[in-house]
Each structure stands twice: as C-alpha cells, then as structure tokens.
C-alpha positions as CSV (number, residue, x, y, z in Angstrom):
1,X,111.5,-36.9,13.1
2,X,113.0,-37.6,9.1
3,X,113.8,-35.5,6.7
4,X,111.0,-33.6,5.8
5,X,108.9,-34.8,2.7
6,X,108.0,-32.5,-0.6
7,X,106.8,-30.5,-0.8
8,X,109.3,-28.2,1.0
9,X,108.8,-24.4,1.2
10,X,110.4,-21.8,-1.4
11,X,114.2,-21.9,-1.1
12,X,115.1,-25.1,0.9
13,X,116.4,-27.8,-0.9
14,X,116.3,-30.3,2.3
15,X,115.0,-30.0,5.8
16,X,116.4,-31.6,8.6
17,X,115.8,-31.5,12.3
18,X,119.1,-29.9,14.5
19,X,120.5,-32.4,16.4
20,X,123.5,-32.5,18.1
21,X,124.9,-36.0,17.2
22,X,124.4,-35.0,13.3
23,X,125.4,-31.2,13.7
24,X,128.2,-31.4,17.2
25,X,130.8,-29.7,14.5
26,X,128.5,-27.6,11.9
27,X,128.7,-24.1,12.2
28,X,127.1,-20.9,10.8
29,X,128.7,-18.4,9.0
30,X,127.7,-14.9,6.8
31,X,127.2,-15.8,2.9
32,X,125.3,-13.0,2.2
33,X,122.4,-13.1,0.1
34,X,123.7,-14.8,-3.3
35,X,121.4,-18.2,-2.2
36,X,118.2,-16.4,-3.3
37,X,119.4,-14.2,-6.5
38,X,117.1,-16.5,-8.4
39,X,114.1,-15.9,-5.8
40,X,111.4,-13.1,-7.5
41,X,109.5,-13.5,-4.3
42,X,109.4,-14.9,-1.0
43,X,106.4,-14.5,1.6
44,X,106.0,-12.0,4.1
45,X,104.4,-11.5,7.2
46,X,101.6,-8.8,8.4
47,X,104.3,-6.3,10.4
48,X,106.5,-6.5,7.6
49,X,104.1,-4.6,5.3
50,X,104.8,-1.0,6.3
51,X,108.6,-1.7,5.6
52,X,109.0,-4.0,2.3
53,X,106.4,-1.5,0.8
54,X,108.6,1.2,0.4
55,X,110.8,-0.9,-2.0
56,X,109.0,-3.7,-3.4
57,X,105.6,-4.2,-4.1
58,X,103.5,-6.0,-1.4
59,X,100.7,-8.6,-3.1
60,X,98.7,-11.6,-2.2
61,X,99.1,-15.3,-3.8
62,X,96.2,-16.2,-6.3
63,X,95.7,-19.7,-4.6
64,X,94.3,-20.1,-1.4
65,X,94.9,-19.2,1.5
66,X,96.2,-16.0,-0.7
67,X,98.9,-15.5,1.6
68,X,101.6,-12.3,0.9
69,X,104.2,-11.7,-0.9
70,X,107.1,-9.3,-1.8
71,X,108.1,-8.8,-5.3
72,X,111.3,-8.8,-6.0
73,X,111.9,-9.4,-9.2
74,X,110.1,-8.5,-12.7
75,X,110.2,-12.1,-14.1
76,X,111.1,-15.8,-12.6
77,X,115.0,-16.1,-11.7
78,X,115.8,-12.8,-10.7
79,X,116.1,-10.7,-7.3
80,X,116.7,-7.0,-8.2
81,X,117.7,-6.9,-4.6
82,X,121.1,-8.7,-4.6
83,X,124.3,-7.3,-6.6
84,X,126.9,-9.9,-8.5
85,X,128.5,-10.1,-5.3
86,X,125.9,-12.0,-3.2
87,X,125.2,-8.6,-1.0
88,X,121.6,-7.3,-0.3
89,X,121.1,-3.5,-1.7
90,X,122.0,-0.8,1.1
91,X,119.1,0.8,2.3
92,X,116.7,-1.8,1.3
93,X,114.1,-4.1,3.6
94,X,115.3,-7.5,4.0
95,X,112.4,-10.1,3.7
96,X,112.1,-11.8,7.4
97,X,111.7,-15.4,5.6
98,X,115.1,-14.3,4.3
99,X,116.8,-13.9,7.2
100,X,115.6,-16.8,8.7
101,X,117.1,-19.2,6.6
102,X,118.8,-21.4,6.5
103,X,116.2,-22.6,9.5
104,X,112.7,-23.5,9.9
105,X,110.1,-24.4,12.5
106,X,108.5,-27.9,12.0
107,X,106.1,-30.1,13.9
108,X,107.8,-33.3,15.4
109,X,105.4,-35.7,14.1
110,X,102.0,-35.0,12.3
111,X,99.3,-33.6,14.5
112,X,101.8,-32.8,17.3
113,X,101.7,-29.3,19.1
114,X,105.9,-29.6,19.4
115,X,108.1,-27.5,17.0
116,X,111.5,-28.7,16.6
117,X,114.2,-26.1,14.9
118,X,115.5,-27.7,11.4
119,X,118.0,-26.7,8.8
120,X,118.3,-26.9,5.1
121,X,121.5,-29.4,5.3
122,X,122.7,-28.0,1.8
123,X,122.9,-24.1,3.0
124,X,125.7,-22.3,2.4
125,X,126.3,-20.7,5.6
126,X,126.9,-24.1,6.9
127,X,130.3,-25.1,7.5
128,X,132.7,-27.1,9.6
129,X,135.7,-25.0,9.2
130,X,134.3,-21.3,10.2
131,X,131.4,-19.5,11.6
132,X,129.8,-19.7,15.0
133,X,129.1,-23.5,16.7
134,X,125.8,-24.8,17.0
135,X,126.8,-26.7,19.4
136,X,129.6,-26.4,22.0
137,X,132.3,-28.7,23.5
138,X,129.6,-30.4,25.8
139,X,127.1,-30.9,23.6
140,X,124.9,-28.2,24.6
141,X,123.4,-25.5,22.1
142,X,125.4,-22.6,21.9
143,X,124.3,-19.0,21.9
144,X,123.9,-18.9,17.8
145,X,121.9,-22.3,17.9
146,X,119.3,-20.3,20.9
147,X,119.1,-17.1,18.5
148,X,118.3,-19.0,15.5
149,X,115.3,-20.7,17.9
150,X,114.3,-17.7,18.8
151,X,114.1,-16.0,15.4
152,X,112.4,-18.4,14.0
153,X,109.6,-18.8,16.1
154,X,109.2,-15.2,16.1
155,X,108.9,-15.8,11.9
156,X,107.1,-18.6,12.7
157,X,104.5,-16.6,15.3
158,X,104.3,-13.4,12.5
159,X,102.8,-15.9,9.9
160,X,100.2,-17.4,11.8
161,X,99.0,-13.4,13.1
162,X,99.2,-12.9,9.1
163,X,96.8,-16.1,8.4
164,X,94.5,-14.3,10.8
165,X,94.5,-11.4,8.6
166,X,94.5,-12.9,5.1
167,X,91.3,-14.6,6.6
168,X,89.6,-11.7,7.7
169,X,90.7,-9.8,4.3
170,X,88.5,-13.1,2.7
171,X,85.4,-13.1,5.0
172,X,84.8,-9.6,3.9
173,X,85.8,-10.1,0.3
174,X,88.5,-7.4,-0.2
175,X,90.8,-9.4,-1.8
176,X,90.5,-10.1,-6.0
177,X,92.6,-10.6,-9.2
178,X,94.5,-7.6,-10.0
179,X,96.7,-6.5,-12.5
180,X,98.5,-2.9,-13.3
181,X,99.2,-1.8,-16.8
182,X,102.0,0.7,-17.6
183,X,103.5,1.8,-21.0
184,X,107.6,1.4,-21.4
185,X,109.3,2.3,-24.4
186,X,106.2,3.1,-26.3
187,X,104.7,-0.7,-25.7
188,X,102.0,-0.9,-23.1
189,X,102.7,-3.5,-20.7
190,X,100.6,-5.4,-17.9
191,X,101.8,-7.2,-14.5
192,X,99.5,-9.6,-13.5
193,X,98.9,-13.2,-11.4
194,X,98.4,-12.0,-8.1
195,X,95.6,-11.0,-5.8
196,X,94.8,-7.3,-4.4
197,X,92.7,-5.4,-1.7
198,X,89.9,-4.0,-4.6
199,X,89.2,-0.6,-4.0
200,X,85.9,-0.5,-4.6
201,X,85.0,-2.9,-1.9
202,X,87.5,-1.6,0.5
203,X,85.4,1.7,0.3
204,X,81.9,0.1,0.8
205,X,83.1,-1.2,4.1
206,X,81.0,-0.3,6.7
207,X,82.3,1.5,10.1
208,X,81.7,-0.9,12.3
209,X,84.8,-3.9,9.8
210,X,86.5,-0.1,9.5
211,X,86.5,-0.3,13.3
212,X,87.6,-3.5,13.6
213,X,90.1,-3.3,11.3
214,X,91.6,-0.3,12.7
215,X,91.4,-1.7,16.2
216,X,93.1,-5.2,14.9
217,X,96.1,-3.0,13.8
218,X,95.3,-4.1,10.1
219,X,94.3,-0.7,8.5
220,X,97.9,0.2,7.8
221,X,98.9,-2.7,6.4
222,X,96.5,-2.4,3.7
223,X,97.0,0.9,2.9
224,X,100.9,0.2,2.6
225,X,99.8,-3.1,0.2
226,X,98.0,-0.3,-1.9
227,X,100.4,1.8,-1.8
228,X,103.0,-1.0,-3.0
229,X,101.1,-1.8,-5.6
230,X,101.8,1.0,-7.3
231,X,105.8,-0.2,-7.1
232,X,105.0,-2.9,-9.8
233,X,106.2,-1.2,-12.7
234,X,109.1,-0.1,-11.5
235,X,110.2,-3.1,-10.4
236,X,109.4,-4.5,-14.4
237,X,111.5,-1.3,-15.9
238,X,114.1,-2.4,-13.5
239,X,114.3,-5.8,-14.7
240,X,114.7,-5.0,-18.2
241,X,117.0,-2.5,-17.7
C-alpha cells in the first residue's frame, strides 16, 4: 500500500500505512490539541450526538451523503475549543475524529475488505526522542501501537452505524437547508450552509418510522441535533467576542 492519494480527509496532511521497518523508532507522545485550532469542524459519529450537543452545535453537511458535524468555530480557522496553549477547554466533549488522530483506518488496496492502521507522517505527537514506542525492541507492536488499532476501528465502526442513519434520515426526507437568525449588537445576523432535521416533517412522521426510529436507537440523536441547533449563535457571539 503507498501513500494515500488526495484527496485526504480534514486534518491529515499525509497518510501512510504503519510499518515497522519505516516506524521501528517513532513514538507517540501528548501535544495537546493546538494541531486543529484552525479546524471549525470535524465530523462526528451517531453516539457522539447526545454529548457534543451540549457544547457545540450538531449539523449535517449540505453535499451528499450529508454526513454530521460539530461546530466548533463561528467562521473558517478558528476552534473556540482550544486555548493559546494548545489545551482542549475543561469540561468540554472532545470530537472522537479528534482523538483519533494522528491515525486512520484504510483499505489495503482498492476494493479490498483489509484495513491496515496509517498515520499522518507529519503529526506532531510523533517523535523519535519521547513518547510511547510503536514498536518494541523485537519488532513487535507495542501496547500504544494495539490501542491506537483498536480506537480506530472503533471510530471507524461508529461512522459506518452513522451512514446507516444519515441514510435513513434521507429515505424519509427529514433532512433540508437550514439556517438560524439571531440579532447581536443591534445587527440581525444568520448562520447558514448546513443541512437540518425540518420540523415540520419530523412531525408528519407516522408511528410505525417513529417506531422504527425509536427502536434503531436514533430518536435521541435527533432530538439532541435539534436541540444543538439552537447552540449556533452562541458559538457566532463567541467568535466575535
């Protein structure tokens, strides 16, 4: 398997697969969260909802497959989420797609069923000089290299449960353009460019999708999406601030 082609997913600048002739002496260490200060969203997975909603607002992408995101900035380049010392705000959810960089599940050659763990080469929690091994004295994969498997193909198994949702959230045609307007410092301003559970169709549902949705474990995670919604212009207020 190469180096992965463009285009790559928000954040990495490079993926590579782990391998222990290429990475016998990288190790891992805590950077904090300074890498993605400039990140005003990242995607987020279905069981994520109930938790990222009370802090950031919880929305779906406007292109197809209109999968989710958190907010976490009011406009491009920001994170309200990190302070000037790299650290992640106390108290506040941390993204899963967050915490599972610097790694990343990828297929081993197109078509193929096999997932191989990769790395963004350029990370900063990479290092040769402190950290935990990837790899030990005999080659093998140490503890941090089986945790970082692990992790990620829990990620990886949360985002395909959340494609199953977005999907059934299209076939009954809950999800539209949405947009919220607010007024701050006497100027009325809107936040739009993302996609919403409407309302109005969400309350037409019959009982038998309410069923469903309740039995699928989904009902929840729209209401915390609506609920999150309503974080938008706080999160803009914040950012001028």
């Amino acid at each position: 398997m190469s180096e992965a082609a463009s285009p790559l997913p928000p954040l990495y600048g490079g993926l590579v697969p782990l391998n222990q002739m290429q990475h016998a002496q990288w190790r891992v260490r805590d950077v904090g969260f300074g890498f993605a200060a400039g990140i005003p969203a990242v995607p987020l997975a279905l069981e994520e909802f109930p938790l990222a909603a009370r802090h950031m607002g919880v929305v779906f992408a406007t292109g197809a497959p209109h999968m989710p995101l958190a907010i976490l900035g009011g406009g491009p380049g920001r994170n309200l989420f990190i302070n000037e010392a790299g650290q992640w705000r106390d108290g506040v959810y941390v993204p899963a797609y967050l915490r599972r960089y610097p790694f990343l599940l990828a297929r081993t050659a197109p078509g193929s069923e096999e997932l191989a763990l990769c790395l963004d080469p350029g990370a900063p929690q990479f290092s040769e000089a402190e950290g935990e091994p990837l790899f030990d004295a005999e080659g093998k994969p140490t503890a941090m290299a089986s945790r970082a498997f692990e992790f990620t193909r829990a990620v990886e198994g949360s985002f395909l449960r959340t494609q199953e949702f977005v999907a059934a959230l299209a076939e009954l045609k809950l999800l539209g353009p949405a947009a919220v307007q607010f007024e701050q410092g006497g100027r009325n301003l809107r936040v739009d460019g993302f996609h919403a559970v409407q309302r109005e169709a969400f309350n037409a549902l019959t009982g038998e999708q309410l069923v469903m949705l309740r039995d699928k474990g989904w009902l929840e995670a729209i209401h915390a999406h609506l609920f999150s919604v309503a974080a938008l212009p706080s999160i803009v207020q914040q950012a001028a601030a």
